[in-house]
MARGU-301351 format. One line per 3 residues: number of its first residue (from 1); their letters; for each residue x, y, z of N, C-alpha, C, O. Coordinates in nm, 2 decimals. Layout:
BEGIN
NUM) a) X/Y/Z/X/Y/Z/X/Y/Z/X/Y/Z  ...
This chain:
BEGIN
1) xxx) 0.60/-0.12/-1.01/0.46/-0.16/-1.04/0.43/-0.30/-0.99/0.50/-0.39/-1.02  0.36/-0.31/-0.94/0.29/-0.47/-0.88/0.13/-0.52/-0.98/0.05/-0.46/-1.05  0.15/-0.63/-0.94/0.03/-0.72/-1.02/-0.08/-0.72/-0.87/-0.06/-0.77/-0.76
4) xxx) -0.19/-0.65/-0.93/-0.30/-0.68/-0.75/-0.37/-0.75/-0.80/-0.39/-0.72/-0.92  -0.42/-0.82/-0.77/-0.51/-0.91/-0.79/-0.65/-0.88/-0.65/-0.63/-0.85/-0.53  -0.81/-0.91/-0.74/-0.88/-0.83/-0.65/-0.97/-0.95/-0.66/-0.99/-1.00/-0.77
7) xxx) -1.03/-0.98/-0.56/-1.13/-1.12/-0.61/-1.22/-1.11/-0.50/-1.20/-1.11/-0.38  -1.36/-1.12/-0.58/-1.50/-1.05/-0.46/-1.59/-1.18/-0.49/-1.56/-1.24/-0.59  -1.68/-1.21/-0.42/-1.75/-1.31/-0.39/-1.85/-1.28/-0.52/-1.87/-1.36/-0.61
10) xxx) -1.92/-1.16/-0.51/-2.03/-1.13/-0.59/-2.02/-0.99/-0.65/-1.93/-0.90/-0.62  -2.13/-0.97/-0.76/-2.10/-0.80/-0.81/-2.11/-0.70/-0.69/-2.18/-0.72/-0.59  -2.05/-0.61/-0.71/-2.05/-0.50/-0.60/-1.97/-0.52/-0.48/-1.96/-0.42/-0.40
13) xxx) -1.89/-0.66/-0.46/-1.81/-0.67/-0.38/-1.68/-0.56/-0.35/-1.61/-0.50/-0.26  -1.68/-0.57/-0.50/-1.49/-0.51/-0.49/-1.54/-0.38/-0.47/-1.50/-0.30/-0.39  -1.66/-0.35/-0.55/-1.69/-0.20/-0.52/-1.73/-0.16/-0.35/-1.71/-0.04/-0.31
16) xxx) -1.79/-0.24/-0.27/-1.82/-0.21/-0.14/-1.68/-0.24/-0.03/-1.67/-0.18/0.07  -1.60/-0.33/-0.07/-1.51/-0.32/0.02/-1.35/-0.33/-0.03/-1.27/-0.38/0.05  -1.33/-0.30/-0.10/-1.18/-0.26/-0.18/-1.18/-0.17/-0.28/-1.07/-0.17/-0.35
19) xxx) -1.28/-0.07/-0.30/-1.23/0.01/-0.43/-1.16/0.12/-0.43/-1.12/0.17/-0.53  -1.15/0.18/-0.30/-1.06/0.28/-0.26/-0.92/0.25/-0.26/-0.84/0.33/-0.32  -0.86/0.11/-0.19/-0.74/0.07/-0.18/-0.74/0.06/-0.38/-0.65/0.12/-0.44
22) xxx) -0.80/0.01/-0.42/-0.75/-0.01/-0.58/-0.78/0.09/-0.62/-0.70/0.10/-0.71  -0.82/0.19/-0.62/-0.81/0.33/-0.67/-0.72/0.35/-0.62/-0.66/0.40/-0.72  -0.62/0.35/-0.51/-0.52/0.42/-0.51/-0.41/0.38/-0.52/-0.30/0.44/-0.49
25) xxx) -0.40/0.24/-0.58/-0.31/0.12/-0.66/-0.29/0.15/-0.79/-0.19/0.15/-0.87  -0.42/0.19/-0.81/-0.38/0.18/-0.97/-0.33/0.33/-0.99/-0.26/0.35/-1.08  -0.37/0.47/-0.91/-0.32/0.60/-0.93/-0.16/0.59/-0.93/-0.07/0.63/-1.01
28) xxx) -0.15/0.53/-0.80/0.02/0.47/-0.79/0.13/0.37/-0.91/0.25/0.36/-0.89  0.04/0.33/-1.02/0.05/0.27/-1.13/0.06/0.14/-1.12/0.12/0.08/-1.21  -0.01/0.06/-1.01/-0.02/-0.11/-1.05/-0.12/-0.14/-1.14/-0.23/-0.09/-1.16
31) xxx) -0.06/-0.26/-1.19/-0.16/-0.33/-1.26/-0.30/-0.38/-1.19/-0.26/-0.39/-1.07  -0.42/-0.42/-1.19/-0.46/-0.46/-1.11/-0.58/-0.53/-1.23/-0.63/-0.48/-1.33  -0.59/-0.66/-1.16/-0.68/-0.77/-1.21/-0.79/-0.80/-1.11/-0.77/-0.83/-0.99
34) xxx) -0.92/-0.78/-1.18/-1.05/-0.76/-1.14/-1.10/-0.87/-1.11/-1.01/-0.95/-1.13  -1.20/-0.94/-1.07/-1.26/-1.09/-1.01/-1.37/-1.10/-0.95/-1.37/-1.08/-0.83  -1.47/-1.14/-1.01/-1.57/-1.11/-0.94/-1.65/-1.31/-0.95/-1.66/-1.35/-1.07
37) xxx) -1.69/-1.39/-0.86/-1.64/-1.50/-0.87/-1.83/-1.57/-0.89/-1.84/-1.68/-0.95  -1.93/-1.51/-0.85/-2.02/-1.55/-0.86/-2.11/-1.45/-0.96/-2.07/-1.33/-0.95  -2.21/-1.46/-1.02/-2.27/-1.48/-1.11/-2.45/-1.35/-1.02/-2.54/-1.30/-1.09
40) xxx) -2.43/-1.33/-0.88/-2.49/-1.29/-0.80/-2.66/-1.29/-0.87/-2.73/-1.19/-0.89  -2.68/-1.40/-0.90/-2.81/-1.45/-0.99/-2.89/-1.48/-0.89/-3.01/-1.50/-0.91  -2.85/-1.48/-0.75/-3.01/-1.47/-0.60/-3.01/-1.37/-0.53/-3.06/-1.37/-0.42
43) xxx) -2.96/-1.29/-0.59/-2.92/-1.15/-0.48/-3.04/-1.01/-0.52/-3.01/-0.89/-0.53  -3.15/-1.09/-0.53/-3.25/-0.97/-0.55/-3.37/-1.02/-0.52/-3.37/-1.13/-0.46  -3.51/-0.95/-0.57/-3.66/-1.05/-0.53/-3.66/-1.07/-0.66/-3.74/-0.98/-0.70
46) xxx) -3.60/-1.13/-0.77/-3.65/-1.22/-0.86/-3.52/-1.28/-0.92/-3.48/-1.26/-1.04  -3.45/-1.36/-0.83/-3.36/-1.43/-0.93/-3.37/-1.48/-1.05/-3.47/-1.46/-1.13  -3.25/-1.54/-1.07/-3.25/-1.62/-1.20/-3.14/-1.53/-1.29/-3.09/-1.43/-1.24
49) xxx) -3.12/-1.57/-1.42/-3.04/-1.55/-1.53/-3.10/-1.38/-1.58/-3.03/-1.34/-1.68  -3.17/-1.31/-1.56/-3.20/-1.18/-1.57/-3.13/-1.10/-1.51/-3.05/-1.02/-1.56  -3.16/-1.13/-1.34/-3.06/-1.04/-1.29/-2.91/-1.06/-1.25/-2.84/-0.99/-1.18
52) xxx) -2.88/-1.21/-1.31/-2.77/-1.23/-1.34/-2.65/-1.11/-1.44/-2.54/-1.06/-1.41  -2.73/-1.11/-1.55/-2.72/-1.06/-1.66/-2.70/-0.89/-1.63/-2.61/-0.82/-1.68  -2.83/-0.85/-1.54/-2.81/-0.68/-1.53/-2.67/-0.70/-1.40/-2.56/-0.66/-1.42
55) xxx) -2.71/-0.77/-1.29/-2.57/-0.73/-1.21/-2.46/-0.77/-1.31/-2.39/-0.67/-1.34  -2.43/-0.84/-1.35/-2.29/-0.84/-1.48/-2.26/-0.71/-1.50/-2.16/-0.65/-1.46  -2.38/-0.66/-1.59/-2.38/-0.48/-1.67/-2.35/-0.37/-1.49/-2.25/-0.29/-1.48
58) xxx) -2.41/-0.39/-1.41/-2.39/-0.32/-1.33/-2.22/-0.33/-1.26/-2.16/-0.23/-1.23  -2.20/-0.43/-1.26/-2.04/-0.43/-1.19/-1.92/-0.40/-1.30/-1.82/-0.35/-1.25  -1.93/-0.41/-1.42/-1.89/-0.32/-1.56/-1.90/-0.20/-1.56/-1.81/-0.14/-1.60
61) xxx) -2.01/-0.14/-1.51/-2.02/-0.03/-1.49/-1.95/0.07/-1.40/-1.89/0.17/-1.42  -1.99/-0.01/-1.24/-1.96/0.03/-1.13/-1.80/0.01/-1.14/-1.75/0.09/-1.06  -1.70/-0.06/-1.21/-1.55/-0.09/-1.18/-1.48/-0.03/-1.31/-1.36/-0.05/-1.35
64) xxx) -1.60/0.07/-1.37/-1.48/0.09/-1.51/-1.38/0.12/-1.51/-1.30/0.07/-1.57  -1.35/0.27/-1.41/-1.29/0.33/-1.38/-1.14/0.25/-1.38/-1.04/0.26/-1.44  -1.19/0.15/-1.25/-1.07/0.05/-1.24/-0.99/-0.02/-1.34/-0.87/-0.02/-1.36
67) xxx) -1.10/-0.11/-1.44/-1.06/-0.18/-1.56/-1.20/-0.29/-1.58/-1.29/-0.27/-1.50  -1.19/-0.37/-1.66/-1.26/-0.45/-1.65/-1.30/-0.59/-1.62/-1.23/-0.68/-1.65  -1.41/-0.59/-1.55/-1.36/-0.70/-1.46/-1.39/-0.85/-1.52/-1.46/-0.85/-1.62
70) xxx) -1.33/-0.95/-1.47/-1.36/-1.11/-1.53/-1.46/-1.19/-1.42/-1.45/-1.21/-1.30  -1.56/-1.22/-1.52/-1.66/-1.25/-1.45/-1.65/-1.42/-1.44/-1.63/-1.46/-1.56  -1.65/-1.50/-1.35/-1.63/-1.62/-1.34/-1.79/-1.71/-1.38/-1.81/-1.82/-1.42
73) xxx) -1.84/-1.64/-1.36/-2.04/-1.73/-1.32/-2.04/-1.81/-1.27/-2.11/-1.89/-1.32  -1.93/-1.86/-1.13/-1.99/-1.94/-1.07/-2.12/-1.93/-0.99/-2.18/-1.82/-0.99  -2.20/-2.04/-0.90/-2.33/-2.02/-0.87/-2.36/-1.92/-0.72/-2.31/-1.95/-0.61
76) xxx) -2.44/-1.82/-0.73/-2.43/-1.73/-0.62/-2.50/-1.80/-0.52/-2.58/-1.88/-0.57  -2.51/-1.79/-0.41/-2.52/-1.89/-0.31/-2.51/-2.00/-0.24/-2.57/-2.03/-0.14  -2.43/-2.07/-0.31/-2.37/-2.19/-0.35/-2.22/-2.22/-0.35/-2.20/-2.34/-0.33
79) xxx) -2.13/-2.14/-0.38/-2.03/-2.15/-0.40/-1.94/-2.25/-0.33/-1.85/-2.31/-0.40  -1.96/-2.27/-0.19/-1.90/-2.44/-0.15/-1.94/-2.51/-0.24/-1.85/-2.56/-0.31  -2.02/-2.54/-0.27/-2.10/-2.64/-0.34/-2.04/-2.68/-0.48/-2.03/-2.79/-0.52
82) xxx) -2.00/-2.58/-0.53/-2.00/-2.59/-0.70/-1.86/-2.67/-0.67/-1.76/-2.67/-0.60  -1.92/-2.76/-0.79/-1.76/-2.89/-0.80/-1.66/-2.80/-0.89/-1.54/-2.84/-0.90  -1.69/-2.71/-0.94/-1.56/-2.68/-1.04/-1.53/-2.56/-1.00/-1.48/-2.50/-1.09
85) xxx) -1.54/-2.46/-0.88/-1.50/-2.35/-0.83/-1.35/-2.36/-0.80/-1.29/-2.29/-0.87  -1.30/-2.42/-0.73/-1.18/-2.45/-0.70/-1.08/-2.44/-0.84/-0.99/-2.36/-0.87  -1.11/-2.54/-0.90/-1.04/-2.52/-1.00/-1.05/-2.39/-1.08/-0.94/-2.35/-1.13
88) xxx) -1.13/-2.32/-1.11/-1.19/-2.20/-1.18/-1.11/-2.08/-1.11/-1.03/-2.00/-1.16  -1.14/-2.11/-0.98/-1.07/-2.00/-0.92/-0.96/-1.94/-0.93/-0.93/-1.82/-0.95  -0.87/-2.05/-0.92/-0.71/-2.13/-0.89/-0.68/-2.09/-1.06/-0.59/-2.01/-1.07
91) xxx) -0.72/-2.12/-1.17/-0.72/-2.08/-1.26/-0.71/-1.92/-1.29/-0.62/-1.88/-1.37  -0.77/-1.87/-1.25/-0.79/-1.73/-1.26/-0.68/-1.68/-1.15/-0.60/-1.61/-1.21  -0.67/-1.68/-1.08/-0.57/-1.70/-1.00/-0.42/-1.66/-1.08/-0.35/-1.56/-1.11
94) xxx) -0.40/-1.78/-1.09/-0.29/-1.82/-1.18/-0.21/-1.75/-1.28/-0.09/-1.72/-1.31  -0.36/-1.72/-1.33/-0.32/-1.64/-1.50/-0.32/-1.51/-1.46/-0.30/-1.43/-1.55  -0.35/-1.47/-1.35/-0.32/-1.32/-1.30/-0.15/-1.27/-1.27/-0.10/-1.16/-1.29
97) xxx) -0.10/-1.35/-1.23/0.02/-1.35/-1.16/0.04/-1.24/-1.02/0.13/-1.14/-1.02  -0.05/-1.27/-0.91/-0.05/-1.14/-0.87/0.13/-1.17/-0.77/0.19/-1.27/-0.73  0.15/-1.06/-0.76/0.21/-0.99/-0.60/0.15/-0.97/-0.50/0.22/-0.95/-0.40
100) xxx) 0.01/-0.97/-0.49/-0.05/-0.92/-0.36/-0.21/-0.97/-0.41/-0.23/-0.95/-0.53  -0.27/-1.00/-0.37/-0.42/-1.10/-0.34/-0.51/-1.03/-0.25/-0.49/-1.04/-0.13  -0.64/-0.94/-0.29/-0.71/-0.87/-0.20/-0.88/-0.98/-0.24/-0.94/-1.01/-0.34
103) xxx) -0.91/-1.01/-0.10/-1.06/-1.08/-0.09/-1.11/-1.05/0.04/-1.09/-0.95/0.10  -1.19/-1.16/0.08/-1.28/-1.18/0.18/-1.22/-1.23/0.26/-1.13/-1.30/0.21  -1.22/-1.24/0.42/-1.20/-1.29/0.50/-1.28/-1.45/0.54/-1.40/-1.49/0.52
106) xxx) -1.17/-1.51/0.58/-1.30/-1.68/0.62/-1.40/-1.69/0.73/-1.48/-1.78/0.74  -1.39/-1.59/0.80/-1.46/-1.49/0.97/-1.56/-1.44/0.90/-1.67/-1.43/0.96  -1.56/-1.42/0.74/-1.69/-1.31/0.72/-1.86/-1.37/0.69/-1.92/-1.47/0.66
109) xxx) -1.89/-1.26/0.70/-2.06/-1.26/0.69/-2.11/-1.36/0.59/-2.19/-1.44/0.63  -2.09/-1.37/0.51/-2.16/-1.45/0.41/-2.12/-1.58/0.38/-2.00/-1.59/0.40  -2.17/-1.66/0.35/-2.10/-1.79/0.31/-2.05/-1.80/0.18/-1.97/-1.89/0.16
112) xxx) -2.06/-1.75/0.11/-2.01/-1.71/-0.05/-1.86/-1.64/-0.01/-1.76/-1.69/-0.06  -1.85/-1.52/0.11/-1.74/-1.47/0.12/-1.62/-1.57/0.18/-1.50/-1.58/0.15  -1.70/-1.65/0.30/-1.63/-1.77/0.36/-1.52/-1.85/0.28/-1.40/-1.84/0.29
115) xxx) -1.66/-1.95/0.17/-1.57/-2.02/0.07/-1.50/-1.95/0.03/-1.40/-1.93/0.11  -1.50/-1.87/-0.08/-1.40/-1.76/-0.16/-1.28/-1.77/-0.10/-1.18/-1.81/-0.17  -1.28/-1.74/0.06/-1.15/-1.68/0.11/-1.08/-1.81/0.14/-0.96/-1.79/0.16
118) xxx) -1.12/-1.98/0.15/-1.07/-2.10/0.13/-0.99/-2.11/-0.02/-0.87/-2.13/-0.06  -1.10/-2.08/-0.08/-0.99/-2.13/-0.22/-0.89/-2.01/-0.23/-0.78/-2.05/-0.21  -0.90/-1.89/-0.25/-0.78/-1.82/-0.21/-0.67/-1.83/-0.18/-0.57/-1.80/-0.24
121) xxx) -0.71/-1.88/-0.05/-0.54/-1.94/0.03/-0.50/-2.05/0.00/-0.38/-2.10/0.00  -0.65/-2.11/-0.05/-0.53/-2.29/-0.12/-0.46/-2.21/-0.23/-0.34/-2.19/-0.24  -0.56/-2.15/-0.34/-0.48/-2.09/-0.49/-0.30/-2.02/-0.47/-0.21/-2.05/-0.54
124) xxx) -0.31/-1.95/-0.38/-0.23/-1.86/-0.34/-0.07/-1.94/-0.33/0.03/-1.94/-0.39  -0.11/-2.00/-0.22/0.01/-2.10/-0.12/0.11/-2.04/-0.07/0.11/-1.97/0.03  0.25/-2.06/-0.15/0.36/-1.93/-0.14/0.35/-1.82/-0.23/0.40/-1.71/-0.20
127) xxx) 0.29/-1.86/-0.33/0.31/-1.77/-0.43/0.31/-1.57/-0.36/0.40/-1.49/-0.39  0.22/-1.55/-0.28/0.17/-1.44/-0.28/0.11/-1.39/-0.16/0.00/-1.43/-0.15  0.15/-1.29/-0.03/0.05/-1.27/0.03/-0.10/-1.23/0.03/-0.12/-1.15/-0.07
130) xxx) -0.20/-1.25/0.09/-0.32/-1.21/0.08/-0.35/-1.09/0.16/-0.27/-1.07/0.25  -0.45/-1.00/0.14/-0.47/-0.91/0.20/-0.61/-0.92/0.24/-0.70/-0.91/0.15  -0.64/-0.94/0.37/-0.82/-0.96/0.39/-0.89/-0.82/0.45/-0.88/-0.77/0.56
133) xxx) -0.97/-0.78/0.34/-1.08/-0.69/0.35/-1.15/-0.66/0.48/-1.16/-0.76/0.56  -1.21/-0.54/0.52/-1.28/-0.55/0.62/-1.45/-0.61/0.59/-1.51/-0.64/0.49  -1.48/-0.61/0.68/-1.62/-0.70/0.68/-1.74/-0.55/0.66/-1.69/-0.43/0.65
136) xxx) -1.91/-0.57/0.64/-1.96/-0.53/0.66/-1.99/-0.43/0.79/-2.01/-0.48/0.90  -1.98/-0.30/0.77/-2.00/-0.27/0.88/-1.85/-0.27/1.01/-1.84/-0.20/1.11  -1.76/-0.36/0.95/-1.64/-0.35/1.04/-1.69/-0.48/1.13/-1.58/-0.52/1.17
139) xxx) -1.76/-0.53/1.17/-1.86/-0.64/1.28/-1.71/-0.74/1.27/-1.66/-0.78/1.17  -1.67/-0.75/1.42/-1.60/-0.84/1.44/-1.43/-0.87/1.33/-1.37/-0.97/1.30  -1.42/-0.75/1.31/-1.28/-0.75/1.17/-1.22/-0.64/1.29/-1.28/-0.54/1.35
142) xxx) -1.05/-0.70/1.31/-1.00/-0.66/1.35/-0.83/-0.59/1.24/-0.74/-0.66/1.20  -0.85/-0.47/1.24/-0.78/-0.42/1.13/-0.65/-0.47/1.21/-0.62/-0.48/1.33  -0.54/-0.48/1.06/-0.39/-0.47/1.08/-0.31/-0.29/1.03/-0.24/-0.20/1.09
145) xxx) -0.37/-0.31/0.89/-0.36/-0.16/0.81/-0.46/-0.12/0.76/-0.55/-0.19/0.71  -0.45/0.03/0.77/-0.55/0.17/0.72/-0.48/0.21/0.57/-0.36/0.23/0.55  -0.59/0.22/0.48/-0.56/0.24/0.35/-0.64/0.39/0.34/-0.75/0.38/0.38
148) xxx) -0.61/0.49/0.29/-0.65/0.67/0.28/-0.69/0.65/0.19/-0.62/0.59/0.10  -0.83/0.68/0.16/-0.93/0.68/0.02/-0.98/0.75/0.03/-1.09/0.75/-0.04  -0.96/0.87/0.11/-1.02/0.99/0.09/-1.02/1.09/-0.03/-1.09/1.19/-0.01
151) xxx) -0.94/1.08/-0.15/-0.93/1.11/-0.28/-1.03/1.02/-0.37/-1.06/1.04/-0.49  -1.07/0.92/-0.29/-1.12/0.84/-0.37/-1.28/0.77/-0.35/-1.35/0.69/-0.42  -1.31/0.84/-0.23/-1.45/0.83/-0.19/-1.53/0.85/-0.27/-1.59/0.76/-0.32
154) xxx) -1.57/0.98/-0.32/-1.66/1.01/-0.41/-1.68/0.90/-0.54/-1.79/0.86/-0.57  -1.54/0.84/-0.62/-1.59/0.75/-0.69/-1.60/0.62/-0.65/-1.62/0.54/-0.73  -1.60/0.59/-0.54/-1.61/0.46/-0.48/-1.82/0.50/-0.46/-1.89/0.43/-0.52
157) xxx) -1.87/0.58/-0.40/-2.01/0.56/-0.40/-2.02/0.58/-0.49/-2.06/0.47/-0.53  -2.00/0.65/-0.61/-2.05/0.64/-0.73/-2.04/0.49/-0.79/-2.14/0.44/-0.85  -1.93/0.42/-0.77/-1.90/0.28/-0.82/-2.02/0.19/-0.72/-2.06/0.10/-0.80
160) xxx) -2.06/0.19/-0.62/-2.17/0.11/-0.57/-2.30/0.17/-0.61/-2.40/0.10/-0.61  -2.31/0.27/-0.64/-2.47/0.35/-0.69/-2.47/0.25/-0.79/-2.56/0.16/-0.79  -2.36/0.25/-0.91/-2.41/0.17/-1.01/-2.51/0.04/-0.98/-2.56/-0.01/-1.08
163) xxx) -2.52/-0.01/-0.88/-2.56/-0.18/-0.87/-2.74/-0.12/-0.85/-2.81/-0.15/-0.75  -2.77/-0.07/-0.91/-2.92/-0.03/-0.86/-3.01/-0.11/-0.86/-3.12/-0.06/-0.85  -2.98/-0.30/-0.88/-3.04/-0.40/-0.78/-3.02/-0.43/-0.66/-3.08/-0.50/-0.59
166) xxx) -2.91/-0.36/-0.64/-2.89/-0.35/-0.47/-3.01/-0.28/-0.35/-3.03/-0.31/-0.24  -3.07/-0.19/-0.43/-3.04/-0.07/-0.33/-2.93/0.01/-0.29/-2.90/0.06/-0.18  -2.89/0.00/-0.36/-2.72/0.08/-0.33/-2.69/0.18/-0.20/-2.60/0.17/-0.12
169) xxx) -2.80/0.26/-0.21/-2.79/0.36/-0.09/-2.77/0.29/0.03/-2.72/0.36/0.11  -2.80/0.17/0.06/-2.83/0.10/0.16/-2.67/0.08/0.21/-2.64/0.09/0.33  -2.56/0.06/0.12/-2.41/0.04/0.10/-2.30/0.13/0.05/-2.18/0.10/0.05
172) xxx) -2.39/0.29/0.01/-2.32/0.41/0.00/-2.31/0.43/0.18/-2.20/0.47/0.23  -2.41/0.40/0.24/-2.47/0.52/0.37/-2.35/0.36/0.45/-2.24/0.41/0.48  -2.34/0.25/0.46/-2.25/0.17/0.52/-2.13/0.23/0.49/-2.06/0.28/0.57
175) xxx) -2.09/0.23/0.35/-1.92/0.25/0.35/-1.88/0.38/0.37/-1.76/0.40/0.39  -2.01/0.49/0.38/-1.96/0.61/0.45/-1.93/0.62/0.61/-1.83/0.68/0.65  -2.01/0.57/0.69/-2.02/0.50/0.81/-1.87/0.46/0.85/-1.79/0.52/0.92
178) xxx) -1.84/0.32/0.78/-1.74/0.26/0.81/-1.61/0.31/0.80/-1.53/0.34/0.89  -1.61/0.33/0.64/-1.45/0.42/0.57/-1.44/0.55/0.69/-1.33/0.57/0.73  -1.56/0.63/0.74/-1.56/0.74/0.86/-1.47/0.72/0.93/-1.36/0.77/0.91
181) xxx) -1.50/0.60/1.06/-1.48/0.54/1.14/-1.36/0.49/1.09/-1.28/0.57/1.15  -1.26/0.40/1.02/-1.18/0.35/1.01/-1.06/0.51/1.01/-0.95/0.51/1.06  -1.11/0.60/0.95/-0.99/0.69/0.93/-0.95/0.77/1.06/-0.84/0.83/1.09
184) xxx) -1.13/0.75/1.14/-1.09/0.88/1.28/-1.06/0.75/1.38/-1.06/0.80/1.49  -1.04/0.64/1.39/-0.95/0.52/1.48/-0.81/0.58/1.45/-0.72/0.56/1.54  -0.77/0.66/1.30/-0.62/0.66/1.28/-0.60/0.85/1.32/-0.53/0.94/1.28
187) xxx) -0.69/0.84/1.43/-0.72/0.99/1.46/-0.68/1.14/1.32/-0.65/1.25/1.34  -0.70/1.07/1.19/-0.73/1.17/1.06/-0.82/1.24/1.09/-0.92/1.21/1.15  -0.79/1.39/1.03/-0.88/1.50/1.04/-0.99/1.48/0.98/-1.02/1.40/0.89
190) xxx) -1.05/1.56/1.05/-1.25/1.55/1.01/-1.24/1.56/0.80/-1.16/1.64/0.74  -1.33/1.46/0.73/-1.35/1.50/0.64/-1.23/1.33/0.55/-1.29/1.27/0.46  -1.12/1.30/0.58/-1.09/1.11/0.57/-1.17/1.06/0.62/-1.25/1.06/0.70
193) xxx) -1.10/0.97/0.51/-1.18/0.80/0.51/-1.11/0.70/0.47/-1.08/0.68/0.35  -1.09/0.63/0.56/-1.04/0.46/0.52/-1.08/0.30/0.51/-1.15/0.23/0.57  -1.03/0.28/0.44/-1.01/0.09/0.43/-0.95/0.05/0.51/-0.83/0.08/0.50
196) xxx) -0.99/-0.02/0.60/-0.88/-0.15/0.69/-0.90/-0.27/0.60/-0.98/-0.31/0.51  -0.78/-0.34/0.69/-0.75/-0.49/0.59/-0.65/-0.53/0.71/-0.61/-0.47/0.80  -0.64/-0.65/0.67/-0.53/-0.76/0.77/-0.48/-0.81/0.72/-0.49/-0.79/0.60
199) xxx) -0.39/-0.89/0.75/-0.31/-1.00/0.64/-0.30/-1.10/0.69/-0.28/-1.11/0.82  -0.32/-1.21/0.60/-0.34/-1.33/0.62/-0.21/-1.40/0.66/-0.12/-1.43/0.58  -0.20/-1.42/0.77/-0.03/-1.46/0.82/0.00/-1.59/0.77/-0.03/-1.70/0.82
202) xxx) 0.06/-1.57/0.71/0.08/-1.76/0.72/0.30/-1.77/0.64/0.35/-1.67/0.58  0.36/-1.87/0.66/0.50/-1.79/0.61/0.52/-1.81/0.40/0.46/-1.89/0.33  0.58/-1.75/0.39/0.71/-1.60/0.46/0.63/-1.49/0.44/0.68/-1.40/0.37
205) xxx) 0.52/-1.47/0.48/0.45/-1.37/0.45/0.41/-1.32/0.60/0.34/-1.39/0.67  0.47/-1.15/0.65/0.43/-1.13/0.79/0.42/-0.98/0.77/0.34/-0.92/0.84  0.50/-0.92/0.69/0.46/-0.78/0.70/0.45/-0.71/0.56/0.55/-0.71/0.49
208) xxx) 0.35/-0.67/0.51/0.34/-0.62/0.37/0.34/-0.45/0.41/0.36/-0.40/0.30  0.34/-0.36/0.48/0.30/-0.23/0.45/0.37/-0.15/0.38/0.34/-0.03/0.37  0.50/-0.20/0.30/0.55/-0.15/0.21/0.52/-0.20/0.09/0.56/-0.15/-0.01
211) xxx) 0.42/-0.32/0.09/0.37/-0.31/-0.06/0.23/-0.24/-0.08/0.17/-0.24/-0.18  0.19/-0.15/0.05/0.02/-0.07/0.05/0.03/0.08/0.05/0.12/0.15/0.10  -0.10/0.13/-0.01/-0.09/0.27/-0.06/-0.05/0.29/0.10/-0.01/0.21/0.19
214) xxx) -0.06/0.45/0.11/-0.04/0.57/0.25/-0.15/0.52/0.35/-0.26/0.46/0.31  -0.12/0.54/0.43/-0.26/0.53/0.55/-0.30/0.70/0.60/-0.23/0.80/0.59  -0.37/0.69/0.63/-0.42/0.80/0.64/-0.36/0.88/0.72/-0.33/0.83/0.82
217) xxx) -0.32/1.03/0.71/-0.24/1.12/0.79/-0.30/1.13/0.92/-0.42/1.10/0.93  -0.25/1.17/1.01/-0.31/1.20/1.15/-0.25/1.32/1.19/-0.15/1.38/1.17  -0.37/1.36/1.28/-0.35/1.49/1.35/-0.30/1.52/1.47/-0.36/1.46/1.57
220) xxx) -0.22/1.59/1.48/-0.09/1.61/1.68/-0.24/1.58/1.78/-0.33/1.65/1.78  -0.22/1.48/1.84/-0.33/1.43/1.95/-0.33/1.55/2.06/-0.42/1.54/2.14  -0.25/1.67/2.08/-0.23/1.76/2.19/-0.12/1.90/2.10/-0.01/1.91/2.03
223) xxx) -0.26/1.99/2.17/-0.28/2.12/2.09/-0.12/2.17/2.14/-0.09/2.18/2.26  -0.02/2.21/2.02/0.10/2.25/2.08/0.09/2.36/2.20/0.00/2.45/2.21  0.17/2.34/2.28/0.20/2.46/2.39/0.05/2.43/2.45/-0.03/2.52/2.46
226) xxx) 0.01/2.28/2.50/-0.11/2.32/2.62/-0.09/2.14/2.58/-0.05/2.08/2.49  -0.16/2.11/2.73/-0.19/1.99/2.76/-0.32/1.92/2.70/-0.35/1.80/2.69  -0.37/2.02/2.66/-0.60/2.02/2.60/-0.53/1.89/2.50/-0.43/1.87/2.44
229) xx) -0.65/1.81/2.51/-0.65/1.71/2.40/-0.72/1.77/2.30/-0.81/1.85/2.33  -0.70/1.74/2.17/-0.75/1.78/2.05/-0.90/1.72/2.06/-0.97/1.74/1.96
């Protein structure tokens, strides 16, 4: 059993780009510690401490399955910014004890996801490899490993439906899209779906895929007894 540690910029993070790999962590029987680091109090047309308060309820919702998550409230769009993130983080961090570290990439889309993935790697150091998420959409994320969430799809949109300040659909119809695409790159039969992820190289940390669920099965590229590509 391993300690995962999961740490998302904003609510619905873990749910839009890691909840398949943690669904099939925790089926496999790891522990896994939830993280959700900003407070996502501008992430709608009426900010402030209201929709602070419902995205809270909504990412509770959306991750129960998983466990429940620890909400930091640092400030959502801001997160360079805030003088006591670092420490907050690194704290949280700490008291997790993970084996393995799943976030945001420092390449990615958002600036909330950016920072995050700085303090991360300072928090981390030796302690732990990190594992970096794929991006929205896949845009410019160059996978290392495929994670099979095809047992696990259906509650993964159900887990982003929950954020119904999102627009959710908007990030069901993305991670079907993506998770599609990531499993038929691992040429998996019609009907998989996967998570890519990379790892953050840095030493003694160079090959993790024995601490990651299955990757997705693949299909004989050439129909036995004939040359026909599949």
């Amino acid at each position: 059993m391993l300690n995962i540690t999961a740490i998302g910029a904003h609510p619905d993070d873990l749910e839009i780009f890691m909840y398949g790999c943690l669904a099939a962590m925790k089926a496999r029987g790891d522990r896994l510690t939830l993280i959700v680091a900003t407070d996502g109090a501008k992430g709608g047309s009426e900010p402030g401490p209201a929709l602070a308060a419902q995205r809270a309820e909504e990412t509770q919702k959306g991750l129960a399955d998983l466990g429940k998550p620890q909400l930091l409230g640092l400030p959502d769009g801001a997160l360079v910014m805030a003088p006591d993130a670092r420490q907050v983080i690194t704290e949280a961090i700490n008291a997790s004890q993970p084996d393995v570290i799943i976030t945001h990439g420092p390449e990615d889309y958002h600036p909330d996801h950016r920072a995050l993935a700085h303090y991360v790697q300072d928090a981390a150091g030796f302690r732990c490899p990190i594992l970096i998420a794929d991006t929205l959409m896949g845009v410019g994320f160059q996978p290392e490993f495929y994670v099979d969430i095809t047992p696990h799809m259906v509650a993964k949109e159900k887990a982003i439906m929950a954020h119904t300040s999102q627009m959710p659909h908007r990030f069901t119809d993305a991670a079907r899209i993506t998770n599609r695409f990531r499993a038929a790159q691992c040429n998996a039969p019609d009907g998989h779906y996967a998570e890519a992820y990379r790892l953050e190289r840095r030493f003694p940390f160079t090959d993790i895929r024995c601490l990651l669920p299955d990757a997705p099965p693949y299909r004989p590229f050439y129909v036995p007894d004939s040359d026909a590509l599949i």
